[in-house]
C-alpha positions, -999 to +999 in steps of 0.1 A: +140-533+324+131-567+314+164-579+307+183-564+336+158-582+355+169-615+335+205-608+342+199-603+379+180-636+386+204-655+363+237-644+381+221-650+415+207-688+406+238-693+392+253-685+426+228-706+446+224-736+423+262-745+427+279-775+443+283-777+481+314-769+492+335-780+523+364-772+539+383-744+537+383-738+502+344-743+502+346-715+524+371-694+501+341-700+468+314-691+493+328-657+503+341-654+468+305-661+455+291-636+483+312-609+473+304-613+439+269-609+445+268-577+463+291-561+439+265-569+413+240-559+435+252-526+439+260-522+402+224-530+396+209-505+421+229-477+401+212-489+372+175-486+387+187-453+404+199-443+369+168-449+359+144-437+382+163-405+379+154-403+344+180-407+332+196-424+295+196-457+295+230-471+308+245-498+291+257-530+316+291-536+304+302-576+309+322-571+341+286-557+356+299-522+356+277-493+346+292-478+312+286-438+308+263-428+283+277-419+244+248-390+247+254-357+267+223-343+282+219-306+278+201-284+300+191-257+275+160-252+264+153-264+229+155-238+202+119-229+185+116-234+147+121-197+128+089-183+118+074-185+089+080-142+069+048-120+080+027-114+051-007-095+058-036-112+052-062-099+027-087-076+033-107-050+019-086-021+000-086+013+018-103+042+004-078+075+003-093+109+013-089+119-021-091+108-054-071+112-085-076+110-117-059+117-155-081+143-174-073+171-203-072+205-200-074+234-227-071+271-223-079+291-255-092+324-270-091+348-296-063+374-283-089+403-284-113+382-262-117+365-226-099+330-220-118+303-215-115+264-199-121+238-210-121+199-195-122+170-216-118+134-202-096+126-234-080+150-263-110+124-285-134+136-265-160+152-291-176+179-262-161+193-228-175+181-194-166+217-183-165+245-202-158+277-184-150+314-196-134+335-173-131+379-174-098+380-185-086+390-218-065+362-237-037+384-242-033+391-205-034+354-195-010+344-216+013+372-198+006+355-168+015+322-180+051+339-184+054+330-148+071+304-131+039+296-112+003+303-118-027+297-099-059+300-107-085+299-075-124+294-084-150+299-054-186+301-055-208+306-022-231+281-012-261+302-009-263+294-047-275+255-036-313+243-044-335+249-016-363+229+000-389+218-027-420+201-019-412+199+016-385+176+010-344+184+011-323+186-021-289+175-017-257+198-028-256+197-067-222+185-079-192+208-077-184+215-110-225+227-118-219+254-098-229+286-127-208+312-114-178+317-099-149+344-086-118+342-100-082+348-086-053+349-106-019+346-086-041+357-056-055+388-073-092+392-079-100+385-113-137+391-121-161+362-125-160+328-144-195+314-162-203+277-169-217+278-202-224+258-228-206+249-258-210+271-289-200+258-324-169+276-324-160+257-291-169+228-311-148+234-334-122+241-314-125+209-298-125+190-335-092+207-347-070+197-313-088+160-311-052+150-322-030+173-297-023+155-265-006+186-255+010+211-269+004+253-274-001+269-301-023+296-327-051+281-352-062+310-377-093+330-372-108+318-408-098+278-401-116+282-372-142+295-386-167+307-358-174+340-372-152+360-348-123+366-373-125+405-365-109+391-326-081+377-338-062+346-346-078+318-311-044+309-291-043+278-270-024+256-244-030+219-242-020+196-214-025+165-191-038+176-157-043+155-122-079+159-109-077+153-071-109+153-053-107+167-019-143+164-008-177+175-020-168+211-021-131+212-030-118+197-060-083+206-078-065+205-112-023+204-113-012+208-148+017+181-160+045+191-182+051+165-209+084+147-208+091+162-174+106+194-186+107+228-167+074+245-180+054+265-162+032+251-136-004+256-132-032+250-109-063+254-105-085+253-077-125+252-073-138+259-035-170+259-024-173+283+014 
């Protein structure tokens, strides 16, 4: 703004500051002169219009012309940056209804005697967490194993839960404490299943598969060695099972073929109603 202001008062002093002229051709530079001034004039007050109308700069070419701008002026909107990808902040990890777990499972018996259950947390595991026998002879559950699909349903009633004691509630005992149970088998009704604990034959049991991850089999009577020879030679099925915990009185075991094949599937369920 400055120095269109310079150029304006220098090309009118110029103008004013000259010679006095006479005659007719004093007259000729005067009107020359005048025209010259309110061309420039004008040409100025486009370039203050220009400029109180915001817009670029215009450059003052040297005949006192206004040049058009080298940059176009676009009426669209500038284009926001992208966004940076959405990644969730941190936060505290969510609890699933259930939870699962890895655990190991053995069924076994002498074939003239009632199967029995058995959880361990590891095959190492010196002692079951669970040890349950059920009223149903060996022989006959392995039949049933035949099948494509077995399930084994466990419920107990919870009028066996403590009762008040010295005027103050007990809470339910845990799930798996529960003494007695009835047993379905396929969705027939199988007599009763008993928590008990561990003998020394069970023991021993325990001691001779400590190496088998899984696996099925037939140990002797006389390695076994827990004075029940007369019942025949103990049976067994190993395996990996997936302990899901639906709740406080529901809790499941799914049996997990190794290496994926297409064994039979078993599970068992315990319900508390």
């Amino acid at each position: 703004m400055a120095g269109v202001r310079w150029r304006w008062e220098t090309i009118t002093s110029s103008v004013s500051s000259g010679h006095p002229q006479t005659g007719s051709q004093g007259c000729r530079r005067c009107e020359s002169s005048a025209l010259f001034t309110r061309s420039t004039a004008f040409a100025m007050q486009e370039v203050f219009v220009d400029l109180h109308a915001a817009r670029p700069t215009a450059k003052i070419a040297p005949s006192g012309r206004s040049a058009p701008s080298s940059i176009p002026l676009s009426l669209r909107p500038p284009v926001p940056p992208p966004l940076p990808p959405f990644r969730a902040a941190p936060g505290p990890s969510r609890t699933p209804s259930s939870a699962s777990s890895r655990t190991t499972g053995t069924l076994f018996g002498h074939r003239k005697a009632r199967i029995a259950l058995a959880i361990q947390d590891t095959p190492q595991s010196p002692s079951p967490s669970l040890l349950l026998e059920l009223a149903v002879p060996t022989g006959k559950f392995m039949q049933e194993m035949a099948a494509d699909h077995l399930r084994v349903a466990l419920e107990c009633d919870k009028r066996n839960l403590p009762d008040i004691s010295d005027g103050a509630a007990v809470g339910p005992s845990r799930l798996l404490d529960e003494p007695l149970w009835t047993a379905y088998v396929n969705g027939r009704k199988a007599g009763y299943a008993v928590r008990r604990d561990p003998t020394d034959g069970d023991l021993a049991v325990a001691r001779l598969l400590r190496t088998v991850s899984a696996g099925a089999g037939v140990l002797p009577a006389d390695v076994v060695g827990d004075g029940r020879e007369g019942e025949g030679d103990l049976a067994y099925m190993r395996a990996h099972f997936d302990r899901v915990v639906g709740g406080k009185d529901s809790e499941s075991f799914y049996m997990l073929n190794p290496d994926g094949n297409n064994g039979p599937e078993l599970s068992i369920f315990f319900v508390r109603i």
